[in-house]
N, C-alpha and C positions, 0 to 999 in steps of 0.2 A: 085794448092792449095789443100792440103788432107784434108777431111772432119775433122781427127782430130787434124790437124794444128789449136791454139786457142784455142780448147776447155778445158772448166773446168771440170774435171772429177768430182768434187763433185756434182754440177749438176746433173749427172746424177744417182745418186744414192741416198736411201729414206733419210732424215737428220738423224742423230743420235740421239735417244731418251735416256734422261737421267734417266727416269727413266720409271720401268714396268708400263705403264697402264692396267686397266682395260678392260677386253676384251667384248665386246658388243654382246650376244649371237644372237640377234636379227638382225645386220648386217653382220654376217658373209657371207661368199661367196658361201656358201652351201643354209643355209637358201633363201639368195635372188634370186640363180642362178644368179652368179654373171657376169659369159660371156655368159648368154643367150642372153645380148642387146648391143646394138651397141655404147652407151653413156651411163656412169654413171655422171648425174650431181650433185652435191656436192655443197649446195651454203648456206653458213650462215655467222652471222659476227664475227668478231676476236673471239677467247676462245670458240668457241665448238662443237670441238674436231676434225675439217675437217681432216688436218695432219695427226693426231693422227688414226681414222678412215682408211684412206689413208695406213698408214703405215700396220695396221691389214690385211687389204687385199690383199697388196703386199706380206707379209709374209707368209699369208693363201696360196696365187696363189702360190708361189716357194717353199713349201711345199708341194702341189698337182702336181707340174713338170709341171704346165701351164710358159711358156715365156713370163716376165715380163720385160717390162722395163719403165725409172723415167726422168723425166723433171722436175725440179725446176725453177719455171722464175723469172726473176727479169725485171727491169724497162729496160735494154740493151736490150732487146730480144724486142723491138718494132723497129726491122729490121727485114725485110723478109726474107734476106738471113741468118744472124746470126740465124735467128728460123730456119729458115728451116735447116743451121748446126746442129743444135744443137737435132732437132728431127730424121733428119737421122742416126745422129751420137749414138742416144740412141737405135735406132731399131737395126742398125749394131753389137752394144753388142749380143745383142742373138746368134750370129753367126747363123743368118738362114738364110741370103742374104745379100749380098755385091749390095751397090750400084756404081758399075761401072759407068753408063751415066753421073749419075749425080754427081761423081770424074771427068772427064773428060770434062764435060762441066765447072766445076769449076777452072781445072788446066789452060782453053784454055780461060780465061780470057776474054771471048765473048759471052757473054747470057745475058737474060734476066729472069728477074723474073716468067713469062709464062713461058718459053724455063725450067726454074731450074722446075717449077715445075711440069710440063708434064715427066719429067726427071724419075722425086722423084715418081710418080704414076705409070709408065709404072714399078718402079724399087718393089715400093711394092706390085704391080699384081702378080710376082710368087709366095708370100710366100703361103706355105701349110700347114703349123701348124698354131693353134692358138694362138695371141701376145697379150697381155694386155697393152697400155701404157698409162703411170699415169702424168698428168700436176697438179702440186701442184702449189698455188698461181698465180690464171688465171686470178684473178681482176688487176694484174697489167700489162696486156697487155692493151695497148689504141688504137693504132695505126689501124686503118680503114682496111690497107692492109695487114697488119700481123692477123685482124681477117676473113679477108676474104679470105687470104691461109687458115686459120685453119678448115671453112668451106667447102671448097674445098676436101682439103684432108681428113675428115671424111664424107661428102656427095659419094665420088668416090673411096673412099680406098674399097678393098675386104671384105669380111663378115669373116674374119679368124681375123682382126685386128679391136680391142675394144679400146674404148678412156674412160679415166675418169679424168672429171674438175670439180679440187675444186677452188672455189672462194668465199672468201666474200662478194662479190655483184651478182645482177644476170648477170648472164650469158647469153654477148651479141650474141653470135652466134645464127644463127636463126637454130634450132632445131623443125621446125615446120612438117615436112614431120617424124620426128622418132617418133612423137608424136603421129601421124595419124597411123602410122605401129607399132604402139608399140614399137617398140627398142629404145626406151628411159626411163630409169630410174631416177628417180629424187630425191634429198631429200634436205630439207629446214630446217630453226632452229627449227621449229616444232617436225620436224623427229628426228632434233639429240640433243633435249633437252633429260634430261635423265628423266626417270619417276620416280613416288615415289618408288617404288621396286627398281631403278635401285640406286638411290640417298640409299635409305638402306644396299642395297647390300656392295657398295663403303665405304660408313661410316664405319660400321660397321662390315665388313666383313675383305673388302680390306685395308681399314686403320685401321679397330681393336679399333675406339674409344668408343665401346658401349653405343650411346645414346639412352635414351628415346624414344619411339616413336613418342612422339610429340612432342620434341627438333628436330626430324629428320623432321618430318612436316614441323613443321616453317622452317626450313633447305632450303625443299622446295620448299615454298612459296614464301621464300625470294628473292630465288636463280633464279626461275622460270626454273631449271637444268639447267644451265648453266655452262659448264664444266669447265671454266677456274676458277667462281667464288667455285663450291664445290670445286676444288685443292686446290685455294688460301686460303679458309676457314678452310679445311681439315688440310692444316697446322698450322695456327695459333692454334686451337683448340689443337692440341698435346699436348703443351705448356701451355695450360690455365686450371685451374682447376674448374672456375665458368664460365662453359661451357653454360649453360640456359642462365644466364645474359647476356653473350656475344651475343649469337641466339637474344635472344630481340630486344639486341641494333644495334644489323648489319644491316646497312647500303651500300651505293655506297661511301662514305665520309672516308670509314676504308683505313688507308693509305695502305695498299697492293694491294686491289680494285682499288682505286682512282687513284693510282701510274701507274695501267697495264694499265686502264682506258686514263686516259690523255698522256702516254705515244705512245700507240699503238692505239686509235683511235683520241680524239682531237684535238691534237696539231698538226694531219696532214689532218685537216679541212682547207677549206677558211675561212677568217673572217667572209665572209658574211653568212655563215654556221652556225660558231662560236657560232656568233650573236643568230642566229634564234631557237641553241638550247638552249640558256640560257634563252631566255625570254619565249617561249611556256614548259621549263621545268616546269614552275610554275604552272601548270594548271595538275589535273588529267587526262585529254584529251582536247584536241584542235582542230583547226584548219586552214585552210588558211587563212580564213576570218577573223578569230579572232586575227591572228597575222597579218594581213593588216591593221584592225582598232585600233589595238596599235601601232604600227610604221607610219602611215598613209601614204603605199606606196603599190605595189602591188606583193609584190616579196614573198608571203607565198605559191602559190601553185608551184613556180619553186622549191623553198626550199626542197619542202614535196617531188616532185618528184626525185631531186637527192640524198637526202635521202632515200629514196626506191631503188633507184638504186644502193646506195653504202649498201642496205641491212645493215644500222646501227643503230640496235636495235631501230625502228620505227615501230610500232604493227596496224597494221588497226582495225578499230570495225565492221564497218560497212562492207557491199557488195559493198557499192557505194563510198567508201574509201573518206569520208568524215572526221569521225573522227578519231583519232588515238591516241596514248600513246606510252612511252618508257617502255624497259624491268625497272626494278624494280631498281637493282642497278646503271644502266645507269641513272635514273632519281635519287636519291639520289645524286648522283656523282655531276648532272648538279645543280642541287639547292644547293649544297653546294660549288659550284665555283661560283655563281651568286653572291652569298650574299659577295662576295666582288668587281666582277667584274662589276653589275649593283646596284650596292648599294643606287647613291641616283636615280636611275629611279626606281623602285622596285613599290614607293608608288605610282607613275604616273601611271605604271603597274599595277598594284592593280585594280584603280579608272577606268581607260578604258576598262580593262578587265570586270569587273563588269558590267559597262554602258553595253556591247555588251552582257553580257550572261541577265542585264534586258529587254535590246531591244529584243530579240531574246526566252523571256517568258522562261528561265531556273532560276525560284527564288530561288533556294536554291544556286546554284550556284554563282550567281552577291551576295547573303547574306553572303557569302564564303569570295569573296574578297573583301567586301567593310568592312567585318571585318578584314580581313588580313592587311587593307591599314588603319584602324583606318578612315576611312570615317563614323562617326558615323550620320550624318544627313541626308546621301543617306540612310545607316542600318536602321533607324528608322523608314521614311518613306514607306520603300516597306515594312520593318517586321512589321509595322502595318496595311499596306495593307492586308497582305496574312496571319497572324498570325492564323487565325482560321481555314483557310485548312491548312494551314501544320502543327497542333497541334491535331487539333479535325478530320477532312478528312484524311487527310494523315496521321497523328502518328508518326509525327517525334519528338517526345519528347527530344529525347538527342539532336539531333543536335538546337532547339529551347534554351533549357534551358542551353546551352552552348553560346548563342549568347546574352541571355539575362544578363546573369551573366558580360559579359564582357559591358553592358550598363553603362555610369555613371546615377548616382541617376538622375540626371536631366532629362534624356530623360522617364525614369517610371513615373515623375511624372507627365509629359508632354503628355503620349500616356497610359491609363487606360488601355485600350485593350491591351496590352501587356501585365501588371499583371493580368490577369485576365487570359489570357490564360498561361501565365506563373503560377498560380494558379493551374491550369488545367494539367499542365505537373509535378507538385511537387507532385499531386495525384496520378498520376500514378508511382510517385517514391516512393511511400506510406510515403509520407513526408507532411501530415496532419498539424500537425502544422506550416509550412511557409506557406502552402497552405492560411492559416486563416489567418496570416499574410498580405499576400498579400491583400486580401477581406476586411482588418482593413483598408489599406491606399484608397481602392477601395471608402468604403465608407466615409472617409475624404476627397477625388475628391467630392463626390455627394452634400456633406453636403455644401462643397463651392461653386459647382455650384449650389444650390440654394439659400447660402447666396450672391451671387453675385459677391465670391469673384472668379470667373474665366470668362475669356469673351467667350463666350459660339461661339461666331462671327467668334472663330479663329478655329470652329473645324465644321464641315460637317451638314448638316442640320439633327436632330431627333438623334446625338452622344448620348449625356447626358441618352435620353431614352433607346439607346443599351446598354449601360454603365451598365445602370441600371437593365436592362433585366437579362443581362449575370451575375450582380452581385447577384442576386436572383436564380438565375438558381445555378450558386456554391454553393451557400449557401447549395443549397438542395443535390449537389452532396456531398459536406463534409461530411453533414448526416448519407448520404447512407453511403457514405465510412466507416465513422467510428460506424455504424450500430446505428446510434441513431435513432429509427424506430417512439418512441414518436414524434421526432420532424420531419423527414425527409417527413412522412407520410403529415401530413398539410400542410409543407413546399410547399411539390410539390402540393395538392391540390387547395394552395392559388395561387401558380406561373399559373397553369393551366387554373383556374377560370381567371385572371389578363389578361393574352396575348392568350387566346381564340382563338384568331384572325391572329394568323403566321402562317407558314405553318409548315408541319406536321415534314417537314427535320429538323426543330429546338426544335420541341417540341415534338421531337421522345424520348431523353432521360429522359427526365421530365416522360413519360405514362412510362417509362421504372421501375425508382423510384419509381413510386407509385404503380406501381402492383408488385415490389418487397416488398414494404411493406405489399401488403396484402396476399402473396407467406407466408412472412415471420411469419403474426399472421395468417395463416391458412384462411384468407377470401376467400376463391378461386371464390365464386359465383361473389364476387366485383373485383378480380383482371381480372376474363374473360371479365365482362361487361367492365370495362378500357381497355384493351388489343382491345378486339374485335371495338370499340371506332376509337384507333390507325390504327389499319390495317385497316379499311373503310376508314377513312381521308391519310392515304398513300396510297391505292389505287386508290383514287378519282382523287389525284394530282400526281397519278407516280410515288410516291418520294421512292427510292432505299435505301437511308438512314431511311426513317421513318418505311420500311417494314423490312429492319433488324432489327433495336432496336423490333419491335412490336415483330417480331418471336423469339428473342432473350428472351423477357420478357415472350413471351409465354412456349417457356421453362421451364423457371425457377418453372415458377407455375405447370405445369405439374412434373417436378422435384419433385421439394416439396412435391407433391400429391404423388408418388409413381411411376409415370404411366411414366416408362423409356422410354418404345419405342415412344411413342407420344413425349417425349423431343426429342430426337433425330431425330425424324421428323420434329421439329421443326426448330431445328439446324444445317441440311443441309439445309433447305427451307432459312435460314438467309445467311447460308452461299453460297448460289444462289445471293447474294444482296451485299457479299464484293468487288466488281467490284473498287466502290471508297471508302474501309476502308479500303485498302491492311492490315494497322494494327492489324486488327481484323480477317485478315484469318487465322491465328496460333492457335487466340484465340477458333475458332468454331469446328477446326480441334481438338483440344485438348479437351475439350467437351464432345465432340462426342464421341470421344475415350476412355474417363475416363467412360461416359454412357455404352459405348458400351461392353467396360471391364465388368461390375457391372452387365451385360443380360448374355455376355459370357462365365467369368471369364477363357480366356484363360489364361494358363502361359507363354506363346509365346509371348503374347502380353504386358509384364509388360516393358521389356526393350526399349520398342516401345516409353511407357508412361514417362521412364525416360527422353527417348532422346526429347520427344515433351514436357515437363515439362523444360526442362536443354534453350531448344530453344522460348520457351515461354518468362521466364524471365520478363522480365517488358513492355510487346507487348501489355498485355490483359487489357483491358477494367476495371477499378478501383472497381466499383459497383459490377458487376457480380466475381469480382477474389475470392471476400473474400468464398464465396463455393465453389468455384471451388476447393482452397487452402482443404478445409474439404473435399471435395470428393475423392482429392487425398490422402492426410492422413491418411482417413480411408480405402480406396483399399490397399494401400499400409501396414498398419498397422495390417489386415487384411490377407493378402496375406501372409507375414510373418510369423504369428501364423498359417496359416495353412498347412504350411511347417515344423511349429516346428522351427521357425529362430527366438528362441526368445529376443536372441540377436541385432538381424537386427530390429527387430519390437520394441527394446525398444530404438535403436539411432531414429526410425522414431517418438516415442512420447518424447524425447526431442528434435529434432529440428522443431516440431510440435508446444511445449511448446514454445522455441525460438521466434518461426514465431509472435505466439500470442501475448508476451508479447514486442516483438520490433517493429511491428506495430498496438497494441492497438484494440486485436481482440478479444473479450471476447467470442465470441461464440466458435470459434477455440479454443481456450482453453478449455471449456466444453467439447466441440466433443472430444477432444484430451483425456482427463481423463476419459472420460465414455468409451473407447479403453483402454486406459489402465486399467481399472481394469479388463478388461473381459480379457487381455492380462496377467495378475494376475493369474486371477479365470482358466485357460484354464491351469497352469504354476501347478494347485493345490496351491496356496500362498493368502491363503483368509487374512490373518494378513494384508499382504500389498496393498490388495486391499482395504481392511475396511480404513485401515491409509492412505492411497491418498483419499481416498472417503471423508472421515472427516474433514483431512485437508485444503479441498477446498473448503466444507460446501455441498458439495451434500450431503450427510444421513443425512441431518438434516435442506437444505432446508433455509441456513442461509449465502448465498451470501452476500457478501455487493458490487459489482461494476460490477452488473446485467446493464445493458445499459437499458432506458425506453423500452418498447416495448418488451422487450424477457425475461419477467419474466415467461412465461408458459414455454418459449422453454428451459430454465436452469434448471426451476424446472421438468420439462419431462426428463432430462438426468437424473436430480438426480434420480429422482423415475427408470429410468430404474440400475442405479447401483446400488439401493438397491434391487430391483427384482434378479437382477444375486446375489448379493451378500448374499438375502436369500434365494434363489436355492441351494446356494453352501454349505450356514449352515443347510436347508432343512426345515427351518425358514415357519407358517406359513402364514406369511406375504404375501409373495411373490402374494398370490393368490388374496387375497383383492387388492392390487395396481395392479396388473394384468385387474382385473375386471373392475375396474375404469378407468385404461387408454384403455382396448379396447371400451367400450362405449363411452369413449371420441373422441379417433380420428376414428371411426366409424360414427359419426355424423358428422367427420371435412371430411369425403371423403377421408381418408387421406390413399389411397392403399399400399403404400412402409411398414409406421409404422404398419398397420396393422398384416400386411405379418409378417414382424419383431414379433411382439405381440403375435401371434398366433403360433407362432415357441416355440417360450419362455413356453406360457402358455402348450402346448404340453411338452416342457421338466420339466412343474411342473407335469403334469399327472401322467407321465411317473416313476417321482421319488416316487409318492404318489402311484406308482403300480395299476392306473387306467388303463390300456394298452387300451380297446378300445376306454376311452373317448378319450386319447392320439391321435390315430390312427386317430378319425375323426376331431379333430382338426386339426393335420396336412393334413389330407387331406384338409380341410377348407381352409387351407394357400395354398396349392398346387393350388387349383381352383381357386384362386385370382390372384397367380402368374402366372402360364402357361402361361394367354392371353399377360401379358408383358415381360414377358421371365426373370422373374428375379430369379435368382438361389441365391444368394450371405449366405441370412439369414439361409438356408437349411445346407450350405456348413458351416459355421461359429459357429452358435450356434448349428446347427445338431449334432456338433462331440460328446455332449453330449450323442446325442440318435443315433447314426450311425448307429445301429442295428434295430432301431425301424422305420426311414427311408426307409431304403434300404426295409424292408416287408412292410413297404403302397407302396411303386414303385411296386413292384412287382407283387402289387395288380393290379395295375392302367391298363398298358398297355393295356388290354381286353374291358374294358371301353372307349378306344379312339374312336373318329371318325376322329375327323381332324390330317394331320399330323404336323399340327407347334406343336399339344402338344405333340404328339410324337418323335417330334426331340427334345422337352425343358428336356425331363424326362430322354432321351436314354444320356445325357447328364450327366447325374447325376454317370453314370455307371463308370466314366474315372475320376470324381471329390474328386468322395468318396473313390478311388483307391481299389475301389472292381467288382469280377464280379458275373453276375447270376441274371441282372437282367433279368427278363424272356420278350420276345414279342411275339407278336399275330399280324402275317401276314397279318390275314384276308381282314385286310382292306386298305393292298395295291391294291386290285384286281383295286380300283379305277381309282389309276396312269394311266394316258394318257399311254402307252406305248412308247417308245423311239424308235429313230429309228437305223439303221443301224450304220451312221456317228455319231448320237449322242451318242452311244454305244461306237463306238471308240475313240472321243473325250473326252467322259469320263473315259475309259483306263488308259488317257494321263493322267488327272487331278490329279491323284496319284501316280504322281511324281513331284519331282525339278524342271522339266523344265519350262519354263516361257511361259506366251500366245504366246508370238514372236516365241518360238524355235516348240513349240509345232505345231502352222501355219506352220512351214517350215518342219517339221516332215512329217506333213498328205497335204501338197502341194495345201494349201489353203492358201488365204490374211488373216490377224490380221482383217480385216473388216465381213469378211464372219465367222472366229470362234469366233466374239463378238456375231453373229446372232444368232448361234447354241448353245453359251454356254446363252443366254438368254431363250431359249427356253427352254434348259436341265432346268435351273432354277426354270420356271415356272411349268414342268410338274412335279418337284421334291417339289416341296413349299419349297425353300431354296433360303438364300437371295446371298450367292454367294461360291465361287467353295470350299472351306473347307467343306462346311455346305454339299455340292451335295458328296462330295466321303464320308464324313459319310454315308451320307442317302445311297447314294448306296451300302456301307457295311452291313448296317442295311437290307437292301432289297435283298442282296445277289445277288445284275446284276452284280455285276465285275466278276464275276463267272460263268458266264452263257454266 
């Protein structure tokens, strides 16, 4: 019998591809050194791209004149002898050796499986060139003894002959000893997902359909690179011209998907398979146990493991492969065959599913599906259990006020605490009025429970009094929110006075409210005594939540006052505390950063504040947003003009204007027109800064829907637009209202409007040709500034006097001692987009000197490279150059590595 007596010749040669694929630069046979190892394993599931892959490399190899040969298996090849034909029969093609023994044992019809294969090994010992051979489709070998020849013969074959198995499952061959020697190569779905760049490429390039970049994203997302899904995708798309719409809607359910889907991987499951993936589909992860305790048998963790083993699109999360998910469109696929297959278990499913994720403390989850299943009387009970951590703690506002919405009326009227913090969640969607809503029916619960008409019996002992607490507590947040300062102010005083007696975790935001109020009418001496109040009683009791709001609120008053870096001190100290507000880490980070902008005014940094702005979104905390909204506004509004974009800066004051008037911000609006006119005035367009001025009753002082409480603070914007606006006519007005507001907020402590005041009053000097009162007025603003590093008003209103500026700076340096004012001024040099301004060395003699490594670590610091690459440059841990560059810091008075390669340019060491 001759070896190729029987044989299929197509077999042995790669299949026929219909069409060019895309060629993978990153697996080529060059790139990986592709016969450096002795195995290449190949193991992902149906569609991506093993074959295909496969095929590249064999084409690469007989292009390079390496000896290639193909084995295709099928379900017949789990004979030992028929494989074992069938692989000698493929090496035979190379004509590099003829196996004679093992012809001759075969025609003599008297051997054994040992005897054939001692044959086959002795036969490929002489070969002398180097072989490559390629086994496509290796998951379909089963048979014990056909994988333990395959073993064998790549355990004892010569180091001249290379193996490469693809298989959709892994790969049972124990490849344990090439693992230890390294001569094994491996790649998984992981490896042959395609990446975003590759997914672009393909689109784009290779199929020519030019989308969007973030069409190609979601592409991505969807797809999780999946090669067979971008093909199937790839084409449909030709074809369609509402290409977006489609990406949206794409699914595992699109009949092309669904079709390759159920053809080539479900329908050649077990039932028992079947089963296990329809009903764990419904869950975003699961696991054994949870699909045990819905079928009430024990057969989830066999499932999970031949699942794994058939490598079918089943994702682990964990290390300890506990929990798991499917790829993306595999689990679309399975929930859209469910919803006919398990149709009336579904809600059974629901309701157990649920029980096990409340037994097992995952509430948002068990809230998931006991909404899915319409279980509304399990819903109610845990969501009014948990409602206040996961509204107010945790900041799940969307996923709350989607659960409550789907409540019927009866269960709201039924559980107070639900409106209430459904109240709570409609503020943060700056939806004020439901908010009040909600507190209208709050207070017709109360009213009935104390006319008797509810039975107090059926609800927790001291309910009625939380009820009540909470309903008072909102009251005072609406206030705040919609900035009624008249009334929020008592509000929270009376609520404070009343429940004295809580702890400080709850009546953290209440000290919050009311030292905004007094931030906001300028009391600071009363809002520190409140504040300071706060942070003793959070300290006393520990409480994490009461020492954020307190640092939070201490903020703001320093804000207000002027005194930047002290807010930002504040700010991270709070943000030391969002441990349990995860919601509020966005919020601190952003902040900080608007602050830190207003000290720096990099323009590096504006793009930073869009993306932390875009990401913010409705994260932040209700009370505190409404400035945060005006801090950005005016950076941004700002920023613009002094770019000359004044274009850009007049869409930033109408969707400023926008903001104000769609959620009921009257101060924002002020802020927003008192920009714009100086955005006018800067433009030379005094006409239409007088007519917004007027229009809105700033020049004249004649508001009508001023909120209680911020009659000073409307009428101080007005007064400052008619200041600029009699600047610009040269009016002498301007100097009288000058006078008056700087002795005002002079007495109020109030260092920011100062600074601001004093800038202004210098450009009245200036135009009245008083040059040296000018000069020490602005110096007067400089010496207030320096200590808190705030440049903004210099930069902004300076451009009037930019000349007049730049000669007090120039003055200055000589006069320094410390160097923070020296790095605040050297600043000024890069802002004003002039140079010349002069320094005085002198009194770096001070600086600690630096040493050798710090020298050359600081080299590095003026460049790209990142702390990680920069460590591996100079051959020290990322632990040891956090040490050195703390130290560089220190002896430089700079707070981090920007600030140090200035200074050391300023000091002339990168040159020395």
């Amino acid at each position: 019998m001759k070896l190729n007596e029987s044989i299929i010749a197509t077999k042995l040669h790669p299949p026929r591809v219909h069409f060019k694929p895309m060629p993978r630069k990153q697996f080529s046979w060059q790139t990986i050194s592709l016969i450096a190892y002795k195995v290449y394993a190949v193991s992902a599931p149906a569609g991506y791209g093993k074959s295909t892959l496969l095929n590249q490399w064999y084409e690469e190899l007989e292009n390079q004149k390496v000896n290639t040969c193909w084995l295709s298996l099928d379900k017949n090849d789990n004979d030992p002898i028929r494989l074992l034909k069938y692989i000698a029969s493929t090496i035979e093609q190379t004509n590099l050796i003829q196996l004679d023994a093992l012809n001759n044992q075969l025609n003599a019809n008297d051997f054994t499986i040992e005897l054939l294969v001692d044959c086959f090994l002795s036969g490929i010992s002489k070969i002398q060139q180097q072989i490559v051979i390629f086994f496509d489709d290796f998951h379909l070998l089963k048979d014990s003894i056909c994988l333990t020849l395959i073993t064998q013969i790549i355990s004892q074959s010569p180091e001249k002959l290379s193996f490469v198995l693809a298989s959709r499952e892994y790969i049972p061959v124990d490849l344990t000893q090439l693992k230890v020697s390294e001569s094994l190569y491996q790649l998984d779905r992981y490896s042959l997902s395609f990446t975003l760049d590759e997914v672009t490429e393909y689109i784009n390039q290779y199929k020519q359909l030019n989308l969007a970049q973030s069409d190609v994203e979601l592409l991505f997302k969807k797809t999780e690179g999946w090669a067979v899904g971008l093909q199937l995708i790839g084409l449909i798309l030709t074809n369609v011209s509402e290409r977006h719409q489609l990406l949206s809607e794409l699914s595992g359910s699109g009949e092309d998907v669904a079709n390759y889907l159920e053809e080539t991987v479900f329908s050649n499951l077990s039932e028992k398979l079947q089963y296990f993936l329809l009903v764990v589909s419904q869950f975003d992860r699961f696991t054994a146990d949870l699909f045990d305790h819905i079928v009430g048998n024990q057969q989830g963790q066999d499932c999970i493991t031949q699942l794994e083993k058939l490598n079918l699109f089943i994702i682990a999360l964990d290390r300890e492969r506990v929990w798991y998910r499917f790829h993306h469109l595999f689990e679309d696929f399975l929930r859209r065959k469910s919803q006919s297959v398990l149709k009336t278990e579904l809600k059974n499913i629901y309701l157990m599913s649920a029980k096990w994720f409340e037994e097992n403390y995952f509430v948002l989850e068990a809230l998931n599906y006991y909404f899915f299943g319409n279980h509304y009387d399990h819903a109610t009970k845990l969501l009014s259990k948990h409602c206040y951590r996961i509204v107010t703690l945790d900041g799940n506002f969307e996923s709350y006020l989607n659960w409550v919405k789907q409540l019927p009326e009866k269960y709201l009227s039924k559980w107070p605490e639900l409106r209430a913090n459904y109240a709570h969640a409609l503020l943060v969607k700056f939806d004020s009025h439901s908010a009040d809503m909600q507190l209208t029916e709050i207070g017709k619960w109360l009213n009935d429970c104390r006319n008797g008409k509810v039975a107090l019996a059926d609800y927790p002992e001291g309910h009625m009094q939380l009820i009540e607490m909470t309903h008072e507590y909102l009251r005072c947040v609406i206030a705040a929110f919609c900035e009624r300062i008249g009334e929020y102010k008592p509000l929270s005083e009376q609520w404070l006075k009343k429940w004295s007696y809580l702890p400080i975790s709850q009546t953290g935001p209440i000290y919050t409210a009311l030292t905004h109020g007094c931030a906001f009418t300028y009391e600071f001496e009363k809002g520190y005594e409140v504040i300071c109040k706060a942070l003793k009683g959070a300290e006393q009791q520990n409480s994490y939540n009461g020492l954020l709001w307190s640092y939070l609120s201490q903020g703001l008053v320093f804000y207000q006052q002027g005194l930047l870096n002290n807010a930002i001190n504040c700010y991270q100290k709070a943000y030391s505390y969002t441990q349990f507000q995860w919601s509020t880490v966005n919020y601190f980070q952003f902040v900080a950063k608007l602050h830190q902008l207003a000290i720096d005014w990099d323009q590096g940094d504006l793009q930073e504040i869009y993306k932390l702005a875009h990401e913010l979104n409705d994260q932040s905390y209700n009370i505190a947003f409404v400035y945060v909204l005006i801090f950005l506004f005016t950076i941004l509004i700002r920023y613009a003009c002094l770019k000359g974009d004044y274009a850009v800066a007049r869409s930033h004051i109408d969707k400023g204007f926008e903001l104000a008037a769609m959620h009921n911000m009257p101060r924002l609006k002020y802020v927003i027109v008192c920009e714009a006119v100086q955005c006018y005035l800067l433009q030379h367009d005094i006409d239409q800064a007088i007519d917004l001025a007027k229009n809105i009753g700033l020049m004249d002082n004649s508001m009508n829907d001023i909120p209680v409480g911020f009659e000073h603070i409307i009428h101080e914007y007005g007064h400052l637009c008619q200041i600029r606006i009699a600047q610009a006519n040269s009016s002498k007005e301007k100097n009288v209202l000058l006078s008056r507001m700087i002795q005002q907020v002079a007495q109020q402590k109030r260092i920011g409007m100062l600074i601001q005041l004093l800038v202004l009053k210098s450009v009245s000097l200036y135009q009245d040709k008083k040059t040296s009162e000018a000069k020490r007025t602005l110096l007067e603003a400089i010496r207030h500034a320096a200590p808190e590093g705030i440049i903004m008003p210099f930069i902004y209103d300076g451009l009037l006097i930019k000349s007049l500026v730049i000669e007090v700076l120039n003055d200055l340096p000589s006069q320094l001692v410390f160097t923070k004012q020296f790095d605040y001024l050297a600043r000024f040099n890069s802002l004003l987009g002039v140079e010349g301004i002069k320094v005085d060395y002198a009194f770096t003699k001070s600086i600690e000197p630096l040493s050798k490594r710090e020298l050359e670590i600081l080299r590095e610091l003026d460049s790209i490279a990142t702390n990680l690459e920069i460590a591996d440059r100079l051959s020290i841990t990322n632990k040891t150059l956090k040490w050195h560059l703390t130290n560089i810091y220190g002896k430089l008075d700079v707070p981090n590595r920007a600030s140090a390669v200035n200074r050391a340019k300023q000091l002339k060491m990168l040159s020395r």
